[in-house]
VEXTI-318937 format. One record per residue (C-alpha): x, y, z; residue in one letter; residue number from 1. Coordinates in Angstrom, 3 decimals, padded with zeros to 6 digits. Example, Ala and Ser with C-alpha at 12.3 -4.5 7.8 and 13.67 -1.06 7.14 Angstrom:
% VEXTI-318937
NODE; 012.300; -004.500; 007.800; A; 1
NODE; 013.670; -001.060; 007.140; S; 2
% end
This chain:
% VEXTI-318937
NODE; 032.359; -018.099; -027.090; X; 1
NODE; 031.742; -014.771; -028.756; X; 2
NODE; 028.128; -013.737; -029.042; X; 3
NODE; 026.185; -011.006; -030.588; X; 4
NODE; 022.899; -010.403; -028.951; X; 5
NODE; 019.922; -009.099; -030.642; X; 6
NODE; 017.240; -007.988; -028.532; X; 7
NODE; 014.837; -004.143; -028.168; X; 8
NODE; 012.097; -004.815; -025.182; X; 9
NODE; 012.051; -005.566; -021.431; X; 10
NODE; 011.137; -009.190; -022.428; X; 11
NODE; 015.022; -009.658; -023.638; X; 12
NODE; 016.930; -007.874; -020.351; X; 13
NODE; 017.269; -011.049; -018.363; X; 14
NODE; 018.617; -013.362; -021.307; X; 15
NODE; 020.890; -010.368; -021.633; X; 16
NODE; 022.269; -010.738; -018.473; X; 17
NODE; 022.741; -013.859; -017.860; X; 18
NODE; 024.546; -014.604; -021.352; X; 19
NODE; 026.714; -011.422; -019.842; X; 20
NODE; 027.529; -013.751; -017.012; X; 21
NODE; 028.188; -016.739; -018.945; X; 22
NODE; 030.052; -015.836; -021.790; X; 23
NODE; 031.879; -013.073; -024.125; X; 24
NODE; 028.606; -010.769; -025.846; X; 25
NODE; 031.158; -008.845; -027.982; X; 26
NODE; 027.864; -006.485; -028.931; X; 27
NODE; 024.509; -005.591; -028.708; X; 28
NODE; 022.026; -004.951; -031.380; X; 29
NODE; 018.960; -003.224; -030.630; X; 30
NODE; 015.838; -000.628; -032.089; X; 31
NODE; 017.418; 002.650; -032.778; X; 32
NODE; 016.070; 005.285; -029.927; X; 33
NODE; 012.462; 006.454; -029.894; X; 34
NODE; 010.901; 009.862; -029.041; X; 35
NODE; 008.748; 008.409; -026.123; X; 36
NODE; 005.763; 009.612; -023.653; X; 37
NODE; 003.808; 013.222; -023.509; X; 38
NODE; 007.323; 015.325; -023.875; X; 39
NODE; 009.143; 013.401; -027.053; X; 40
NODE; 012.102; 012.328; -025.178; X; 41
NODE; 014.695; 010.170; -026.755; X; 42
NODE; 015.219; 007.146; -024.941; X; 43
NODE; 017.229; 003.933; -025.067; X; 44
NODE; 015.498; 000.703; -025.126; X; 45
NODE; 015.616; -001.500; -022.130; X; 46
NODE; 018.116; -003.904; -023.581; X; 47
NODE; 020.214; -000.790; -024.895; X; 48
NODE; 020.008; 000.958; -020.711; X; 49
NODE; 021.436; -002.902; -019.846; X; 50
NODE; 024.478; -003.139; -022.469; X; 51
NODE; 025.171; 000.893; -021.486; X; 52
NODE; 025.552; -000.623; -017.911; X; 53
NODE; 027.362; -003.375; -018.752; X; 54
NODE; 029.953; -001.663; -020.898; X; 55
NODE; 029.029; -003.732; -024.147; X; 56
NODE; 029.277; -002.298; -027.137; X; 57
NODE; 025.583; -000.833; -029.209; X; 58
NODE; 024.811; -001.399; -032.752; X; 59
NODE; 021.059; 000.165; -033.561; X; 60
NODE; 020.515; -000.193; -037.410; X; 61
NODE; 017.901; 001.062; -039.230; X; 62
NODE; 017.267; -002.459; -040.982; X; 63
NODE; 019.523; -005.342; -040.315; X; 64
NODE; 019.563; -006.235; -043.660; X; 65
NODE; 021.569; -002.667; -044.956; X; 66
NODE; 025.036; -003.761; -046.219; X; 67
NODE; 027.329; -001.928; -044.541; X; 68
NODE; 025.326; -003.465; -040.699; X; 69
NODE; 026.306; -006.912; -042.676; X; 70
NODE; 030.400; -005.662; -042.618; X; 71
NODE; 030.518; -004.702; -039.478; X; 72
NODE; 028.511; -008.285; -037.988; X; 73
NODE; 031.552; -009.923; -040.195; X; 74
NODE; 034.148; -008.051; -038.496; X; 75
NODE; 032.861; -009.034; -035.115; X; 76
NODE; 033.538; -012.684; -035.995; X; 77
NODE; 031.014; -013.830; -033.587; X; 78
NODE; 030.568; -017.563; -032.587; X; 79
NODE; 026.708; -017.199; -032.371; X; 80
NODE; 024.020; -014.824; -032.634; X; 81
NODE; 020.999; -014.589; -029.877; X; 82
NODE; 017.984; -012.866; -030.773; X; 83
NODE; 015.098; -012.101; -028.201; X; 84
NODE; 012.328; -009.749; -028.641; X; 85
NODE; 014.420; -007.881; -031.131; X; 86
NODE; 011.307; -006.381; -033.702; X; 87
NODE; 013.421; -007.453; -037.020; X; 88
NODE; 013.615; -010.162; -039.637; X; 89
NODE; 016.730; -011.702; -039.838; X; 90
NODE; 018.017; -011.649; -042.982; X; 91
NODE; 019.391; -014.833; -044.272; X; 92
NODE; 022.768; -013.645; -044.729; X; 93
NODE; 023.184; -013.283; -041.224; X; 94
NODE; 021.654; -016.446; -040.445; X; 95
NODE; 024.519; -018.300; -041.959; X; 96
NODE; 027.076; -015.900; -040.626; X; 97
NODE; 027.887; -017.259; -037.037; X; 98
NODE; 029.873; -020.426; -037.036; X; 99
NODE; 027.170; -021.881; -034.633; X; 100
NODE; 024.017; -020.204; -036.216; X; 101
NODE; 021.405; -017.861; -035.072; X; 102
NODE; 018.919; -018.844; -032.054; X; 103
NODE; 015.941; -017.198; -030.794; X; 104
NODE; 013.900; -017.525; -027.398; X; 105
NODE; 010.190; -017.200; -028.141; X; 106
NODE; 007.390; -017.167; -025.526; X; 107
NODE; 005.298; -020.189; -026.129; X; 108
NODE; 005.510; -024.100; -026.835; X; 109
NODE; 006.484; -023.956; -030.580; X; 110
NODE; 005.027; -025.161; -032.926; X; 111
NODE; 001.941; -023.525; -031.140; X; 112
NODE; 001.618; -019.846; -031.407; X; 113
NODE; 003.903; -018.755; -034.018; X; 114
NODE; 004.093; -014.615; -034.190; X; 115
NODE; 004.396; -011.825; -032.253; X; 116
NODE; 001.210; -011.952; -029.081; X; 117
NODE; 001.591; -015.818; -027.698; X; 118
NODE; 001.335; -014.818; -024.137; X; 119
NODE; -001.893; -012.572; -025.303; X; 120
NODE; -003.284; -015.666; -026.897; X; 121
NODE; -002.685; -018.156; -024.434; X; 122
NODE; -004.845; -016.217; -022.166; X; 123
NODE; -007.487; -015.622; -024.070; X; 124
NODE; -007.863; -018.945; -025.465; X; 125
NODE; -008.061; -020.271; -022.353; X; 126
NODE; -005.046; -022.430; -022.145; X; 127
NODE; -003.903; -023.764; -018.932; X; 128
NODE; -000.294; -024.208; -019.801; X; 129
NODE; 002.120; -022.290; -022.168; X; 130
NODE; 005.945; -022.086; -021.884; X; 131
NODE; 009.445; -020.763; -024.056; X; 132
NODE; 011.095; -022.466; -026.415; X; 133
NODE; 014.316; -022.046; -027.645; X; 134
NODE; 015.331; -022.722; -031.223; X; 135
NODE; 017.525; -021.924; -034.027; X; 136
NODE; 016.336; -019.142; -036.462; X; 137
NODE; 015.255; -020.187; -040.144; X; 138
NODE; 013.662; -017.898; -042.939; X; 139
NODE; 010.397; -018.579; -042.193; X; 140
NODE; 009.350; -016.679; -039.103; X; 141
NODE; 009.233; -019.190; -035.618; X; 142
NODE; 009.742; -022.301; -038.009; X; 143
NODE; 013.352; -023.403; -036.914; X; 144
NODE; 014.305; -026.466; -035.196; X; 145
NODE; 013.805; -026.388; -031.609; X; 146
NODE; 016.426; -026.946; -029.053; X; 147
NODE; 014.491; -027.001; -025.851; X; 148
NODE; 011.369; -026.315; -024.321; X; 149
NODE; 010.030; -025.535; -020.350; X; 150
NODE; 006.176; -025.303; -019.478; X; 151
NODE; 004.634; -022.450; -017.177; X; 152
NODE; 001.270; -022.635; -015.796; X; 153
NODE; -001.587; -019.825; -016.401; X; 154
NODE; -002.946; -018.888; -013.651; X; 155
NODE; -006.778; -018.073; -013.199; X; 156
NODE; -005.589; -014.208; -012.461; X; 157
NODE; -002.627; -013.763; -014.858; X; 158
NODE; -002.943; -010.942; -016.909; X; 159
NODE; -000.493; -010.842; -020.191; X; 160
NODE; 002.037; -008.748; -018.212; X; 161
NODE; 001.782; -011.083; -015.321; X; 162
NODE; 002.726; -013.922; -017.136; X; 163
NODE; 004.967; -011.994; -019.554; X; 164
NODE; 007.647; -010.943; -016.249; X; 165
NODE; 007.264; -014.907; -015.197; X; 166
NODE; 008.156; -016.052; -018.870; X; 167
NODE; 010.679; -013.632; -019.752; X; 168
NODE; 012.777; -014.948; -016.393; X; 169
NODE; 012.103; -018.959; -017.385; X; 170
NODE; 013.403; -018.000; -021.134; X; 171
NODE; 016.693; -016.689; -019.973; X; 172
NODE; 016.810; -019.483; -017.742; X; 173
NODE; 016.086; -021.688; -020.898; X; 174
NODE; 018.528; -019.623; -022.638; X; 175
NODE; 021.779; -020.197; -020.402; X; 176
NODE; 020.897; -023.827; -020.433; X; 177
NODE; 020.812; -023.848; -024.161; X; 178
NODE; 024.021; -021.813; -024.677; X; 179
NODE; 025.783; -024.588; -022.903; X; 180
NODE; 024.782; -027.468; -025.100; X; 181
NODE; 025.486; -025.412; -028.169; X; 182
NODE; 029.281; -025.226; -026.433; X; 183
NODE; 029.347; -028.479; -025.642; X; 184
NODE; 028.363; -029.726; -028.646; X; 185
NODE; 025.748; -031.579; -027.281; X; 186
NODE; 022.066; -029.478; -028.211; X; 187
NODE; 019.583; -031.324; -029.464; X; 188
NODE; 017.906; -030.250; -032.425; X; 189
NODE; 014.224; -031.180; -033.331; X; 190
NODE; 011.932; -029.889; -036.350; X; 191
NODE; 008.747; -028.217; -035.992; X; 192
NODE; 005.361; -030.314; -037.087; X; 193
NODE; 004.585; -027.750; -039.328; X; 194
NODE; 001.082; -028.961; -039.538; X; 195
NODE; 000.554; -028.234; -035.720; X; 196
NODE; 001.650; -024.526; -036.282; X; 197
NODE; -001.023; -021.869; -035.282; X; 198
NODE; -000.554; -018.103; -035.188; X; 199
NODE; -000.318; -015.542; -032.963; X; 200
NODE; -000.208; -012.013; -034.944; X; 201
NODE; 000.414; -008.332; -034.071; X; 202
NODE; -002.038; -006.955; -031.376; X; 203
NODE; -003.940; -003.662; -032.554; X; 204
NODE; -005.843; -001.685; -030.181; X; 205
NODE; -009.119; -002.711; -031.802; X; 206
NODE; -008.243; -006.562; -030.679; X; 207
NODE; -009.373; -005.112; -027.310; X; 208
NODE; -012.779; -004.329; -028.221; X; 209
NODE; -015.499; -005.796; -025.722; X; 210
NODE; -018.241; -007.674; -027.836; X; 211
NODE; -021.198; -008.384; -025.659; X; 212
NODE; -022.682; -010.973; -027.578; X; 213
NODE; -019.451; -013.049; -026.358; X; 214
NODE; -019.804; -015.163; -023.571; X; 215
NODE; -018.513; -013.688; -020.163; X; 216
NODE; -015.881; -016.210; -020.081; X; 217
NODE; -014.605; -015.386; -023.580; X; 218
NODE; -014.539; -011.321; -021.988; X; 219
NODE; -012.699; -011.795; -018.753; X; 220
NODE; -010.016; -013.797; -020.479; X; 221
NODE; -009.466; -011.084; -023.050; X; 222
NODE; -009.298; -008.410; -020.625; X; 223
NODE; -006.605; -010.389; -019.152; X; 224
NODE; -004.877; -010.535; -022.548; X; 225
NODE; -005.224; -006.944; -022.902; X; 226
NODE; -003.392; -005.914; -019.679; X; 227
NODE; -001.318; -004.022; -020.081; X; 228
NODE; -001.590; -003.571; -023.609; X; 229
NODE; -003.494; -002.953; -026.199; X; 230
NODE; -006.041; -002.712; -023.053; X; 231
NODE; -009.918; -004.189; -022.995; X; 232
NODE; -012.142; -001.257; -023.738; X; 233
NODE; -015.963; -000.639; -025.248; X; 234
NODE; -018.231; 002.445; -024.860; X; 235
NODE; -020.142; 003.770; -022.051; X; 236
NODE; -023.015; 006.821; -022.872; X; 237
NODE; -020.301; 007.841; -025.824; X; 238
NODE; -017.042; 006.891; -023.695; X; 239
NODE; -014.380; 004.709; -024.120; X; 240
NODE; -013.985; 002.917; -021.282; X; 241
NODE; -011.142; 000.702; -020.739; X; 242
NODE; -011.142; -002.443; -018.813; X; 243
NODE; -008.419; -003.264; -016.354; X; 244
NODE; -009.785; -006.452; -014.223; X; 245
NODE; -013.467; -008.229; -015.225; X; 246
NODE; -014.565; -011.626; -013.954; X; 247
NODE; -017.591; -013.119; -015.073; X; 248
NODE; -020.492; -014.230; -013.218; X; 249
NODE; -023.656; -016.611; -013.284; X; 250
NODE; -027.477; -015.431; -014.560; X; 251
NODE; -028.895; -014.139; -017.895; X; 252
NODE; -029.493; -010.444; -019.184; X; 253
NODE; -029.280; -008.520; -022.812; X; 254
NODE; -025.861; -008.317; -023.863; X; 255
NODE; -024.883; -004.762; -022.501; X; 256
NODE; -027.589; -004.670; -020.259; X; 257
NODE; -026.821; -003.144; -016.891; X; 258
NODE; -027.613; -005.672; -014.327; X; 259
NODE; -027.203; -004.171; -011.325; X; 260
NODE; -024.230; -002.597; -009.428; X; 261
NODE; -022.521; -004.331; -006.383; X; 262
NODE; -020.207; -003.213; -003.722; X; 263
NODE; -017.672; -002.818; -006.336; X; 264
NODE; -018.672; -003.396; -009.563; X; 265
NODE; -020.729; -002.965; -012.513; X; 266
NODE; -023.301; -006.263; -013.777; X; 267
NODE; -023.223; -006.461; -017.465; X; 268
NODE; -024.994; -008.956; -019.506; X; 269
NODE; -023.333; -010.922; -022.323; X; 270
NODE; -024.224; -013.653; -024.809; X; 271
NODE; -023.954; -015.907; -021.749; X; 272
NODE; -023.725; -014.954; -018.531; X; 273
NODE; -022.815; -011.621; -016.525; X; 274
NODE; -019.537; -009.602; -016.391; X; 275
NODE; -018.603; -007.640; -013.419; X; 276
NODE; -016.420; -004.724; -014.352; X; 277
NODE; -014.055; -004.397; -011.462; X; 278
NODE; -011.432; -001.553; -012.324; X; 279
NODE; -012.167; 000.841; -015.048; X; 280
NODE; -010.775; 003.726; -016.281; X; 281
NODE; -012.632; 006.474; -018.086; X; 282
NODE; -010.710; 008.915; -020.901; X; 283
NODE; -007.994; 011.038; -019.141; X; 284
NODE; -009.058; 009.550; -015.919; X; 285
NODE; -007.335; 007.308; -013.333; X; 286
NODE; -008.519; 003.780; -012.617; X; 287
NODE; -011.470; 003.492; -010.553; X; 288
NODE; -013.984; 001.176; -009.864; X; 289
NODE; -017.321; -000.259; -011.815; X; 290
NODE; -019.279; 001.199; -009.121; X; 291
NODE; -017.689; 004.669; -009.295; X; 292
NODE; -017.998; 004.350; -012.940; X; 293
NODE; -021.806; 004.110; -012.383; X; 294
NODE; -021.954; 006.766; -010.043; X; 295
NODE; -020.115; 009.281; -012.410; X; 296
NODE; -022.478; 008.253; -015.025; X; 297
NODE; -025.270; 008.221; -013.572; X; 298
NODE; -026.165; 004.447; -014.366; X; 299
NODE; -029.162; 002.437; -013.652; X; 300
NODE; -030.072; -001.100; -013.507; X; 301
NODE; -031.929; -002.152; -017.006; X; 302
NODE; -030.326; 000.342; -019.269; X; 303
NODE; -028.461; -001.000; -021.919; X; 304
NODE; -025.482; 000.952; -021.442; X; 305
NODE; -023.133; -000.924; -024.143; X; 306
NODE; -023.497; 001.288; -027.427; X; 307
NODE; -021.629; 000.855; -030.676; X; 308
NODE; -017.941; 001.904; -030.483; X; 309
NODE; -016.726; 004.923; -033.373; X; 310
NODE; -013.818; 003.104; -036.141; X; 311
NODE; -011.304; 005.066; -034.695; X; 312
% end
């Protein structure tokens, strides 16, 4: 079966690989190379460094939707097209182009987080189990009909890149097992309750802004979201401080009020209960602990040391 794979991020090596395995991936399409880090470099995406490897062929279009991109996906006749993590709408003239359609792997339990931070939102809702689905692509973005589905726990510690490396190895999985039905003939093919959907939409770095007035339940999961990116982060005497690892604690103080510092950490109040910031990091610094953070700063116990963070 000849396949075209779509994919740009990390998230999309291992579905790359094992379709390599499994079948004929005539090409690769993938982001066009970035200027990356302090020094500019150009570098290749991780899904471009894999196909390089591999000896498949690289397409990187501007916009998949430009005509002459269209020719050349004719040309390659291909059987089906897999898209993971590739950062593009498909355009609907290449949905229909593939004999056996276009199919995506997507990291949650469709119709539930549609868009592009499930794993982010899991956490920080709270939820105890999330998953991948695999399904075939429609115009509307994460509406198509799904094909199959696995569940992965959340774990108490996962952080969003935690989870993310676990996922992105059960949706390749998910993805091989797929690819077989679709040859067989045999995949199943069941619509979305579009009712059910809810949304998961593009992180900004602001989404990892520390609210004390939250609970400290509410915090600790969304400094687990945040890791590794956008990060958790709130101000300090004038400095942003992000938030690596936070877990909250019992007892009542002033949101931002400094509680007291333990062995390791620093006590912050909330809207209910404490937070203990574990691992910090302050600007241009490396990661250190709450406690270090309070030395450096010259903290005390009853200060509210929470102050309101600049728009930019």
């Amino acid at each position: 079966m000849r396949i075209v794979f779509m994919g740009t991020p990390e998230f999309a090596v291992p579905s790359l690989r094992v379709l390599a395995e499994q079948e004929e991936v005539v090409a690769v399409v993938t982001q066009p190379d970035k200027a990356r880090g302090r020094g500019h470099k150009v570098s290749f995406s991780p899904v471009k460094q894999l196909a390089v490897e591999l000896g498949i062929p690289v397409l990187q279009p501007e916009r998949v939707a430009d005509p002459e991109f269209i020719r050349t996906m004719e040309e390659l006749k291909p059987d089906l097209c897999v898209v993971v993590a590739f950062g593009q709408k498909i355009p609907d003239t290449l949905l229909e182009l593939p004999r056996l359609g276009c199919i995506n792997v997507h990291s949650s339990l469709l119709p539930k987080y549609r868009g592009a931070s499930p794993i982010n939102m899991a956490i920080a809702n709270g939820d105890n189990i999330t998953g991948v689905s695999t399904m075939y692509l429609s115009p509307e973005w994460d509406a198509g009909d799904v094909i199959l589905q696995a569940e992965e726990p959340i774990y108490p510690d996962d952080t969003a890149g935690i989870l993310h490396d676990r996922l992105m190895v059960k949706g390749a999985e998910l993805l091989a097992e797929t690819v077989r039905l679709i040859k067989e003939g045999t995949a199943p093919r069941v619509p979305q309750d579009h009712s059910q959907a809810t949304y998961a939409f593009k992180l900004k770095k602001e989404d990892g802004r520390l609210d004390f007035q939250r609970s400290a339940e509410e915090l600790s999961r969304l400094v687990r979201a945040m890791n590794p990116w956008p990060s958790a982060y709130t101000e300090i005497q004038g400095e942003t401080i992000k938030v690596w690892e936070a877990r909250p604690k019992e007892g009542i103080a002033q949101p931002g009020e400094l509680v007291s510092v333990d062995s390791d950490a620093l006590i912050v109040g909330c809207g209910a209960g404490l937070l203990a910031l574990e691992k910090v990091q302050r600007p241009g610094g490396k990661v250190i602990s709450g406690r270090d953070l309070a030395n450096g700063l010259r903290l005390e116990a009853g200060q509210i040391i929470v102050g309101e963070l600049s728009a930019d």
